[in-house]
N, C-alpha and C positions, 0 to 999 in steps of 0.2 A: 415970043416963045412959039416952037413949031407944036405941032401936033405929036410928035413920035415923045417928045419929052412930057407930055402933059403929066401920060398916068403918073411916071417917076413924081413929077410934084405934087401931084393928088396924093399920092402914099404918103410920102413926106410929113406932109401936111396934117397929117390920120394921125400916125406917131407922135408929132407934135402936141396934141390935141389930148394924148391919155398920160399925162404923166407918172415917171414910175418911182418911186420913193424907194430910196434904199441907205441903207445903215454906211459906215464909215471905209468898210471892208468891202464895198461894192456890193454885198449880198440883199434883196429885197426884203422889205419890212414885214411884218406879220402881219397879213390880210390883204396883202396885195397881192391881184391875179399874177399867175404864170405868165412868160413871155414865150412860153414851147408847151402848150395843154395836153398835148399830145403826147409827149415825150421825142423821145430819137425812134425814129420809125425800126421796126424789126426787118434784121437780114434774115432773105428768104432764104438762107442754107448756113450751114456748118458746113468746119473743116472735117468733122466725121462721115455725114453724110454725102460728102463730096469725093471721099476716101473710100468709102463701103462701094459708091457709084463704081468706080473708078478699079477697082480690083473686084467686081464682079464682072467686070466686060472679060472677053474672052481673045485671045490671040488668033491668029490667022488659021494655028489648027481645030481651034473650037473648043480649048479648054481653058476655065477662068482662071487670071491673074493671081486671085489668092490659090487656087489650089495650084497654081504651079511654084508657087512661095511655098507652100507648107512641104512639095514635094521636094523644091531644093532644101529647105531645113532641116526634111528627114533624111535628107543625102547628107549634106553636112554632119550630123550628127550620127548618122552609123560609121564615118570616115573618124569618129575620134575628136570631135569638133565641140571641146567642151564649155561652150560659148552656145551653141548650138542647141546640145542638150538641154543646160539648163535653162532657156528660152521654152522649152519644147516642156520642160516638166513646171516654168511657172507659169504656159497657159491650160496644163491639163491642170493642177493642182492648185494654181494660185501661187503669189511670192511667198516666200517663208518669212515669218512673224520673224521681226528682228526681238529679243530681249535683251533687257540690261537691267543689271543688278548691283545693286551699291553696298556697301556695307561700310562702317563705321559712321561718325558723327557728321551732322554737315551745319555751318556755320554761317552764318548771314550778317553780313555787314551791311548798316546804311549811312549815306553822309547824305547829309539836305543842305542844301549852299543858300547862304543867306539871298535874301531876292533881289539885293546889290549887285550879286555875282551872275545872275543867269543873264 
C-alpha cells in the first residue's frame, strides 16, 4: 500500500468501527447519532437578494435597472397597456382578494377500500 492511499484506508476503517443500526426502510433507529450533525450547510444568498443586487446596479447612464423598469411600465401603461396597468395597481395596492361563494347543499361521499384492495 503506498502512502497517498493510506488516509483513504484509515477513514475506512473509522466507519467501519461505529456501526449504524437502522430499521427495514433504511431510516436510522431511535438513539442513534446523526450521520450529518450539522445538517446541509446554508447557501450564502437567495434568488431575491441576488435580484434586488442585480436591479440596483445602474446602466452606463447612471440610472438603476429597476427605475428604468418602473419607467418603462409607466410607459406601457399610459400607451393603454392593460397588462401593465394592472401590474402597476397590484404593487401600489396589492392583488385583489379573489372571493367565492357557494350556495346550495354540499354532499360528501366516502368509500374505504377494503385493505386487500390498496
Amino acid at each position: 500500500m503506498d502512502d497517498a492511499t493510506q488516509p483513504l484506508v484509515e477513514s475506512l476503517a473509522l466507519l467501519d468501527k461505529s456501526p449504524v443500526n437502522r430499521d427495514e426502510r433504511g431510516r436510522l433507529l431511535p438513539g442513534q447519532k446523526s450521520l450529518n450533525p450539522n445538517g446541509r450547510p446554508r447557501k450564502n444568498w437567495t434568488m431575491a437578494e441576488l435580484t434586488e443586487q442585480a436591479l440596483e446596479e445602474a446602466d452606463e447612464t447612471g440610472i438603476p435597472f429597476n427605475k428604468l423598469i418602473a419607467i418603462k411600465l409607466r410607459t406601457l401603461a399610459l400607451r393603454g397597456d392593460m397588462q401593465a396597468i394592472k401590474e402597476i395597481y397590484d404593487r401600489m395596492d396589492g392583488k385583489a382578494k379573489e372571493s367565492l361563494e357557494h350556495s346550495g347543499a354540499v354532499e360528501i361521499y366516502t368509500h374505504r377500500a377494503p385493505i386487500d384492495e390498496i
